[in-house]
C-alpha positions in Angstrom: -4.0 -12.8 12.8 -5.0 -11.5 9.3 -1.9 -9.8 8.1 0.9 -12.0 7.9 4.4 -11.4 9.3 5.8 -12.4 5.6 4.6 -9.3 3.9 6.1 -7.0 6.6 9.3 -8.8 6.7 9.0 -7.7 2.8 8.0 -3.8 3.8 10.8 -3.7 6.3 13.6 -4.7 3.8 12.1 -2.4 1.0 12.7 0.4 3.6 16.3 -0.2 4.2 16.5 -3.0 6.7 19.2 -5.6 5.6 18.0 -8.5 8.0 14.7 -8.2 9.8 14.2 -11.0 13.0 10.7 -13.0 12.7 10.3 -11.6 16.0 10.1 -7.7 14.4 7.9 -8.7 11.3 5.5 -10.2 13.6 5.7 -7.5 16.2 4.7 -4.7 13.7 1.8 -7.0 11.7 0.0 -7.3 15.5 0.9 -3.7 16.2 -0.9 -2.4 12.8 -3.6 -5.0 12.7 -4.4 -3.8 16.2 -4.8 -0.4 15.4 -6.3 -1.2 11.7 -9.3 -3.1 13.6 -9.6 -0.2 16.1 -9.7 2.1 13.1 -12.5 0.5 11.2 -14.3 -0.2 14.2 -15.0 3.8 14.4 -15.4 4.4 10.9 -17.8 1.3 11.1 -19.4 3.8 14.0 -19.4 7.2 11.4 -21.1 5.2 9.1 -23.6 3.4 10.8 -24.6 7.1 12.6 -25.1 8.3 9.2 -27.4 4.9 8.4 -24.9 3.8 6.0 -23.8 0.0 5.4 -21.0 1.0 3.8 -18.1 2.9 5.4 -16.6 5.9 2.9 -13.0 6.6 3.1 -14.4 9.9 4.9 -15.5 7.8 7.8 -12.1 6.3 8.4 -10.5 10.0 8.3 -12.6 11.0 10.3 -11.8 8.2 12.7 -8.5 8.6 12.3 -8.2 12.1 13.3 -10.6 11.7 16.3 -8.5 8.4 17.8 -5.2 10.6 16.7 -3.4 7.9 14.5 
């Protein structure tokens, strides 16, 4: 796993959660790194169609509003 379950245990709190189990901080870094990697694996796509190396932040909206996250 890439993003760790410490820095969302952090972003919980900061939004108003008093406690926040191990259990939940590691439930939502899987949940948004799952989704992060299926995100950039489209944009990769947009960018690689238009013979890019480099994906633009315009390839990941676009990928984002076509996988409707």
């Amino acid at each position: 796993m890439i993003l760790k379950r410490e820095t969302f245990d952090k972003f919980l709190k900061k939004f108003g959660a008093k406690r926040v189990s191990p259990e939940a901080a590691e439930y939502l870094a899987k949940y948004l790194e799952e989704r992060s990697i299926l995100l950039l694996k489209e944009a990769k796509t947009y960018a690689e169609h238009a013979r890019r190396s480099t994906v633009l932040q315009d390839d990941i909206r676009l990928a984002r509003k076509n996988l409707n996250l």
